[in-house]
C-alpha positions in Angstrom: 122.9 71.7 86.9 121.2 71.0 83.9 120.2 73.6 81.3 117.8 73.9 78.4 119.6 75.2 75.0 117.5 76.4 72.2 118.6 77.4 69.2 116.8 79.3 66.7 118.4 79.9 63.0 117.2 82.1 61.0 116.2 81.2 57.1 119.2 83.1 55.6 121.8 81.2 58.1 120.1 77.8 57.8 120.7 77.7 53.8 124.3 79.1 54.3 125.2 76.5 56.3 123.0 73.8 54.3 124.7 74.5 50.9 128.1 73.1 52.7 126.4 70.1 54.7 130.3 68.6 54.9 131.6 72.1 57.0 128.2 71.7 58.6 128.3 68.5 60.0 131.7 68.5 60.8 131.2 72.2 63.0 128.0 70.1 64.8 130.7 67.3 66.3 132.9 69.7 67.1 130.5 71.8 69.1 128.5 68.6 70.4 132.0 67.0 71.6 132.4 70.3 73.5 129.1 70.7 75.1 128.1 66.7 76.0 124.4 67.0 75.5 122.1 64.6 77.5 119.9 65.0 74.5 119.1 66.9 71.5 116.4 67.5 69.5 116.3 69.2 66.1 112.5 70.3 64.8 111.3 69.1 61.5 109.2 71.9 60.7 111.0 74.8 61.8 114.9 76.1 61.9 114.7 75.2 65.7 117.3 73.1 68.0 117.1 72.1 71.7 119.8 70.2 73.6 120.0 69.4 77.0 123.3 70.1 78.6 124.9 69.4 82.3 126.8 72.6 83.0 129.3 72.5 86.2 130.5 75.9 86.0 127.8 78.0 84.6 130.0 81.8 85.0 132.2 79.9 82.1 131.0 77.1 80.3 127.4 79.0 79.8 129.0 81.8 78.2 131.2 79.8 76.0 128.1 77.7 74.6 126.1 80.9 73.9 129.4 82.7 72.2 129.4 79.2 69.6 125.6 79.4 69.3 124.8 82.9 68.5 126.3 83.3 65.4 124.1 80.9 64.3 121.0 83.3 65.2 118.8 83.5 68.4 119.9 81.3 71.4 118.3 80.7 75.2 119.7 79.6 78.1 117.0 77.9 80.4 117.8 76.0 83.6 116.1 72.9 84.3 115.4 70.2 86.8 114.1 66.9 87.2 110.2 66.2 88.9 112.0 65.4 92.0 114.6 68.5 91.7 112.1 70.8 91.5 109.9 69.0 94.3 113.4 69.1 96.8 113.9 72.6 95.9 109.9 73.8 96.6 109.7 72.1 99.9 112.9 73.8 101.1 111.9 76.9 100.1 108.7 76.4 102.5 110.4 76.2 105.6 
């Protein structure tokens, strides 16, 4: 199942980590060779991330992501689904 991963880093955290941007980049791979996201997107106007992850076993791999995530500052977990997920998944629930 996919999931929505947003990130939110607060200013203090954000400058920490961008006055070293080697130990920053390199703790990005590691973390994006971990989770696999489908996609990311990073806001240009705020301290904000999103990624898109596949997640097989949510009990563990949900809880590991948001253990590497939250020391960064404020992190959601959101699942998601495709147009025709979601449509699959309404018209079973009508019956």
């Amino acid at each position: 199942m996919k999931y929505l991963i947003s990130l939110e880093t607060p200013t203090e955290i954000s400058s920490g980590l961008t006055a070293k941007p080697e130990e920053m980049l390199k703790t990005m791979k590691e973390m994006f060779a971990q989770m696999k996201p489908e996609a990311s997107y990073f806001s240009t106007t705020r301290r904000f991330s999103v990624l898109v992850v596949n997640v097989e076993d949510p009990h563990v791999e949900l809880r590991r992501i948001f253990e590497s995530l939250s020391k960064y500052g404020k992190v959601t977990v959101d699942p998601v689904s495709t147009l025709d997920e979601f449509l699959r998944f309404w018209q079973s629930s009508l019956r």
